[in-house]
C-alpha positions in Angstrom: 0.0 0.0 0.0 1.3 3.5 -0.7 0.1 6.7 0.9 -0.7 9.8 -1.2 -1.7 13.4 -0.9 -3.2 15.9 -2.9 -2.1 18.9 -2.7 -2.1 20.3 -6.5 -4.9 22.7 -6.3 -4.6 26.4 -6.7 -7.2 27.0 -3.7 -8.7 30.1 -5.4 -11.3 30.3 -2.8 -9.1 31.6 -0.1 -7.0 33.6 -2.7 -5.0 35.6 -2.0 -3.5 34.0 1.0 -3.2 31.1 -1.5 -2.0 33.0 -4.7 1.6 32.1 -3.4 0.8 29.1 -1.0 -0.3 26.0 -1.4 -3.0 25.4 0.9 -1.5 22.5 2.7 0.6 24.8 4.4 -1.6 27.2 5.5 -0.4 27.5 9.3 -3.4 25.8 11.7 -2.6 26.8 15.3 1.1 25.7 15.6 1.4 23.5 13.0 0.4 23.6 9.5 -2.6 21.3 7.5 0.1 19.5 6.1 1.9 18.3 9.3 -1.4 17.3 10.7 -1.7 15.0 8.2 1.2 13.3 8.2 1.2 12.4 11.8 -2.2 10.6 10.9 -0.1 9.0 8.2 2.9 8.0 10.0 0.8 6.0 12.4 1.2 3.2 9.2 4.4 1.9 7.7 3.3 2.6 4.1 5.6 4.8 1.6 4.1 8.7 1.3 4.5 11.1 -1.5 2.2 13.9 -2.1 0.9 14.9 -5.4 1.4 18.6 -6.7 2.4 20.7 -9.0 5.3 22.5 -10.8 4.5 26.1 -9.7 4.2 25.3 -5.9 6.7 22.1 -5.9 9.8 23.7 -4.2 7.5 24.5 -1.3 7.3 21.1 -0.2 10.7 20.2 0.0 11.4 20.6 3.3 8.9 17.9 3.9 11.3 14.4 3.5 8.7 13.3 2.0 8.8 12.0 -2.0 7.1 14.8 -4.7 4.6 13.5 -7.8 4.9 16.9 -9.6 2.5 17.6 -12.4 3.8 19.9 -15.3 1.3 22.8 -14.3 1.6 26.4 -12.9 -1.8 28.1 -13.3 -5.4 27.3 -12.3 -6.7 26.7 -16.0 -4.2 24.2 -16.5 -4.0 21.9 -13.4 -5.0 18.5 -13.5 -7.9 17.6 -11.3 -7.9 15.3 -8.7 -8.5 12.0 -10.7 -6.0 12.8 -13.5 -3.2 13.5 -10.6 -4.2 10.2 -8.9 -3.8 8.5 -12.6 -1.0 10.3 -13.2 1.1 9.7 -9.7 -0.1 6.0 -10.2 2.0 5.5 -13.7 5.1 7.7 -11.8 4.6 4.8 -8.7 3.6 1.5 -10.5 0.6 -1.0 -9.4 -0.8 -1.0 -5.4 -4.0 -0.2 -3.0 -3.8 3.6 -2.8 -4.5 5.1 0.1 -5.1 9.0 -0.6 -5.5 12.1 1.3 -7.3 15.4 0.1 -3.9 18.0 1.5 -6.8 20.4 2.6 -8.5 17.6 5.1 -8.4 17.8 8.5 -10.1 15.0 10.8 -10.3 13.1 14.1 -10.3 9.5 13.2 -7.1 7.6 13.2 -6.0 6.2 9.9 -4.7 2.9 11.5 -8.5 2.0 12.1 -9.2 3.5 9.0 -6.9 1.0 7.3 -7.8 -2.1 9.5 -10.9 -1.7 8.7 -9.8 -2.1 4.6 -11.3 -5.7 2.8 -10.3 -5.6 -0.3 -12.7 -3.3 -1.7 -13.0 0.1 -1.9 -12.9 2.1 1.5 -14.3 5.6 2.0 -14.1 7.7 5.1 -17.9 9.8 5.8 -19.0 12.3 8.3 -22.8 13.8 9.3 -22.7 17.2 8.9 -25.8 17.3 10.0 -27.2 19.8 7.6 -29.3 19.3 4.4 -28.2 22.5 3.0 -24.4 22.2 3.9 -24.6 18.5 2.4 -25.5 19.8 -0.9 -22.0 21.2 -1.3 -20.0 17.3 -1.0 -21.0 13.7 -2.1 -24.0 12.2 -0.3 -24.1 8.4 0.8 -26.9 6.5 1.8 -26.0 3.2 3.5 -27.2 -0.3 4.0 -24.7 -0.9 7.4 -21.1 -0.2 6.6 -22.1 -0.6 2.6 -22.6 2.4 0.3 -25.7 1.7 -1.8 -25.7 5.5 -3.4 -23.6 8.0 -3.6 -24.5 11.6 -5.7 -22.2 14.2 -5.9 -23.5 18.1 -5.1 -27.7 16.6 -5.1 -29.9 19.5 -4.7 -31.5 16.8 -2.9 -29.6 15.6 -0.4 -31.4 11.8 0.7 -29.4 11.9 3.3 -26.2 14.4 5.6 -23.9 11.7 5.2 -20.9 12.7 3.0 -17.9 11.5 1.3 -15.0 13.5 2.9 -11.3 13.3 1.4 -10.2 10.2 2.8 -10.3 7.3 0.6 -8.3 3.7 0.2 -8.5 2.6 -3.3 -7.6 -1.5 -4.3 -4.8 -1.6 -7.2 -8.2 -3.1 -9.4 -9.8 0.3 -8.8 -7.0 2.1 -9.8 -6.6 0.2 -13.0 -9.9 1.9 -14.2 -8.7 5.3 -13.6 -7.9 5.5 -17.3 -10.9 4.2 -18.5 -13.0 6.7 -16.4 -11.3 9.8 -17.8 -11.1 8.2 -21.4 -15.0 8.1 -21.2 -15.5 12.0 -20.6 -16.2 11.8 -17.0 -16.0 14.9 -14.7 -12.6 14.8 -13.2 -13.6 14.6 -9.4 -13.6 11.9 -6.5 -17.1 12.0 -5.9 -18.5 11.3 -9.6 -15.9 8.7 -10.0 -17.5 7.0 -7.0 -20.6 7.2 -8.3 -19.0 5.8 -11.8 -17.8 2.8 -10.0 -21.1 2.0 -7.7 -22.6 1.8 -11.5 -19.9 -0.4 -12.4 -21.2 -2.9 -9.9 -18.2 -2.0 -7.5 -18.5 -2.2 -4.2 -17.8 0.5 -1.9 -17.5 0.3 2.0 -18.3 3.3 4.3 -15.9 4.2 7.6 -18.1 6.5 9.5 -16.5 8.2 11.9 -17.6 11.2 14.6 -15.5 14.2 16.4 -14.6 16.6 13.6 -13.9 16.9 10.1 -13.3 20.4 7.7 -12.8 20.8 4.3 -10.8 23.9 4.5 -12.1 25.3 1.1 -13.1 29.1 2.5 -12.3 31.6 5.3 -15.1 30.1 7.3 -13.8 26.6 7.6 -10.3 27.4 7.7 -11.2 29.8 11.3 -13.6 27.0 12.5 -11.0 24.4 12.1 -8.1 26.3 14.2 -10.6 26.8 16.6 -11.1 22.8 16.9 -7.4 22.0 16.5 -5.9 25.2 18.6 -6.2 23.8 22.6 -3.5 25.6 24.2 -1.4 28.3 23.9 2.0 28.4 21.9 4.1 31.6 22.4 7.9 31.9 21.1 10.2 35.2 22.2 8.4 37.8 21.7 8.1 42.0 23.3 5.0 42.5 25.0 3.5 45.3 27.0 3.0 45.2 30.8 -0.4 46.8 29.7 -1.3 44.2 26.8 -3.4 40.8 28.1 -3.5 37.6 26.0 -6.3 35.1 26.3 -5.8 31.6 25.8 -5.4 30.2 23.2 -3.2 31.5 20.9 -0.4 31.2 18.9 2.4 34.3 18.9 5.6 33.6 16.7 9.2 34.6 17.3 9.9 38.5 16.6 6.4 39.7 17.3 5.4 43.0 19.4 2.5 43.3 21.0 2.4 46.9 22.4 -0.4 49.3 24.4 -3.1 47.3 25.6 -3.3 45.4 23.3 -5.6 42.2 23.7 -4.9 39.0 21.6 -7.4 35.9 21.8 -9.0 33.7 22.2 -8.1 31.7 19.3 -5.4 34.1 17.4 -2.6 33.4 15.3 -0.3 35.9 14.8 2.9 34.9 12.8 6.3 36.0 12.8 7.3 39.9 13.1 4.1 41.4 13.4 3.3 44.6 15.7 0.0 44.7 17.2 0.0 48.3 18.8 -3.3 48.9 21.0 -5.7 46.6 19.0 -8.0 43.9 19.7 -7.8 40.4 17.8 -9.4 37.2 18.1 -10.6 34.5 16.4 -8.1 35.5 13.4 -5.1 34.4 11.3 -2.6 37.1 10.8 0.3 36.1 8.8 3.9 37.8 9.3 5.6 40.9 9.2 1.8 42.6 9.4 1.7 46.0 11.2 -2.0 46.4 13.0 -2.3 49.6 15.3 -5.8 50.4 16.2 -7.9 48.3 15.3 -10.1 45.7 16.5 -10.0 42.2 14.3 -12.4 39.4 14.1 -12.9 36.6 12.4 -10.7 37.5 10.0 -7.5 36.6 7.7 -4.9 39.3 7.0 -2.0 38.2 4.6 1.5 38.9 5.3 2.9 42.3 5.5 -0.1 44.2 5.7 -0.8 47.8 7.6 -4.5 48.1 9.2 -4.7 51.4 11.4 -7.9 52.3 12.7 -10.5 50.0 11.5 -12.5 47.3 12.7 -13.0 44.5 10.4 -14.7 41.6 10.6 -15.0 38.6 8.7 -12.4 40.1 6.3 -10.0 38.3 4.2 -7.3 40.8 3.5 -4.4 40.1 1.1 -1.0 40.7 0.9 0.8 43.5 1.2 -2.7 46.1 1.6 -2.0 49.0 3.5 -5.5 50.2 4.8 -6.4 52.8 7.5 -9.2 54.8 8.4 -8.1 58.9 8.8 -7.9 59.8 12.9 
């Protein structure tokens, strides 16, 4: 069995913190989605590589971890997820496949996950609990642990059991990778599954509980640190006797946090920033950012950014902006 992740998307949802960044290493409390993921994975002795592509390759390699680079460097050209599976398979040669979506994040351990493997195809699925928010993934509706239909984005959902990115293909499944593209299909997991459940493949359901997140917007990228962030990481940094910090957060090395200021719950603040009399929680703010102030919330603000004298909320700011509001 070999172990693969996908991370070859351009993640223009959460551009422009993505426009230079592959998602998988977007920071998530003190670690970053990638890292998460590979702890799950090193919990099995199987090879790993991860899947991406030319333009965002040479961030990965200070992951010792092999590279399946596809020969793409802009959104309109990428390969989608089944055509990088296909083409990391005839780079690696014949096994079961276990693969990874790089912007998961979940509870469940992939030990189980794997022990739990018969042969036959093996999908991971979560209840969001929501009709409307199940219209967005691939529905299942099961007889026990069997999938007995599967429908990608239903306006309909039958049921708020979904597909998430977890999956464990057998070597005989992966030898009809070609054929599923060669007949037109849409180039997604969750169409290919229904492709193969009209094949007459079977398909087994691991249901699991806890937590799961696609991080595919602002929303679920905030909602997942939130989850994932349980106690405070702070490096050397200059604070003010006046400024208070509410647990938790995460403060990198080189930071200032001056006046009275208040950071948290549930901030990240990365390297070199100065947070001068401002108030932020439940936000990302990459490095070298300059905030003075300001009140932040629910918000993402890209690296080297100046915010003086706003309050934003629920903003996704990009890099480099320089916005204030006039005394």
């Amino acid at each position: 069995m070999k172990a693969l992740i996908m991370a070859g998307g351009y993640a223009t949802r959460l551009w422009p913190i993505t426009k230079d960044n592959p998602k998988a290493l977007l920071p998530l409390g003190n670690k970053t989605i990638l890292e998460y993921i590979l702890e799950k994975v090193k919990e099995l002795d199987v090879d790993v590589y991860i899947s991406t592509n030319r333009y965002f390759a040479d961030k990965f390699k200070g992951f010792e971890v092999e590279l399946i680079v596809e020969d793409t460097v802009h959104e309109e050209e990428k390969l989608g997820t089944i055509a990088a599976l296909k083409n990391a398979y005839e780079v690696l040669g014949e096994d079961d496949y276990l693969v990874i979506a790089g912007d998961n994040v979940f509870s469940f351990s992939l030990r189980d996950f794997v022990e739990r493997y018969n042969g036959k195809t093996l999908i991971a699925v979560y209840d969001v609990g929501d009709f409307e928010l199940a219209k967005r993934y691939g529905v299942v509706v099961l007889e026990g642990n069997k999938v007995v239909d599967f429908e990608e984005k239903p306006a309909k959902p039958k049921t708020t059991l979904i597909s998430t990115g977890v999956y464990l293909f057998p070597k005989r499944v992966m030898d009809l990778l070609d054929d599923y593209l060669k007949e037109g299909n849409k180039d997604s997991p969750g169409y290919f599954l229904q492709w193969l459940l009209k094949r007459g493949e079977e398909i087994v359901a691991y249901r699991f509980d806890d937590y799961w997140y696609d991080i595919g917007s602002a929303d679920s990228y905030l909602e997942a640190m939130k989850t994932l962030l349980k106690e405070s990481h702070i490096e050397e940094i200059q604070i003010s006797p006046y400024a208070k910090i509410i647990p938790p957060v995460v403060i990198k090395r080189g930071t200032k946090i001056l006046g009275r200021s208040i950071i948290g719950p549930y901030a990240y603040i990365g390297e070199e920033c100065v947070i001068e009399n401002s108030d932020i929680s439940d936000s990302i703010i990459f490095p070298r950012t300059v905030i003075r102030n300001s009140t932040i919330w629910r918000s993402i603000i890209d690296e080297k950014c100046e915010i003086r004298n706003l309050e934003l909320r629920k903003s996704l700011v990009g890099g480099h902006a320089k916005i204030q509001r006039g005394e």
